[in-house]
C-alpha positions, 0 to 999 in steps of 0.5 A: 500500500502506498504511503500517503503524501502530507501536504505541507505550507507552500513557500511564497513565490517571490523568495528571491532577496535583493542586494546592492552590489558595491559599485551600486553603493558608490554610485548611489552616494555620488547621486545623493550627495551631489559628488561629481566624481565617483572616487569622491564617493568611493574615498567617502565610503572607505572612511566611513568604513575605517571610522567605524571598524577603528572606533569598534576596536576601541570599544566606542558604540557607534550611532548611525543617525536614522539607522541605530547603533553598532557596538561590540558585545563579548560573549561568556564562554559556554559549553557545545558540542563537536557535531562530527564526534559528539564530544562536549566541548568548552567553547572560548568567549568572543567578542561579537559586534551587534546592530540594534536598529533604530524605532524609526528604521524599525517602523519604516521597513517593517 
């Protein structure tokens, strides 16, 4: 006798995420911003991106107006568990960097 099929929730059709490649980035803060050059937006957006990766590492919270805050938190150690061997293992603390969005950002997207 043959086994019954369940029928499960069908996904939605359009699963597809969208992303910004890099030079779309550059081009849309020249466009925003009035630059007339693409190496003034690009010099931009790597500055931008040294403030923030130097400033985390001083443990600073950064404030991205509009968007939230960027901070890094350390994590305690914890017990796992190796996946391949089953043995219960330590694993070390670490320090993560979080993202907690704005209520306005949160209100705008969702």
């Amino acid at each position: 006798m043959p086994v019954k099929k369940v029928r499960t929730a069908t996904r939605p059709k359009n699963t597809k995420t969208y992303s910004y490649t890099q030079s779309e980035v550059i081009e849309n803060i020249r466009a925003f911003t009035g630059m007339n050059k693409r190496s003034q937006a690009r010099e931009l957006a790597e500055d931008l991106h040294l403030f923030i990766v130097d400033a985390l590492k001083k443990g600073y919270k950064i404030p991205l107006i509009g968007l939230g805050k960027m901070y890094v938190r350390q994590t305690k150690a914890r017990m796992g568990r190796n996946p391949a061997t089953g043995e219960i293992i330590q694993i070390a603390p670490k320090k993560r960097v979080r993202f907690t969005a704005a209520k306005a950002l949160k209100e705008a997207v969702l």
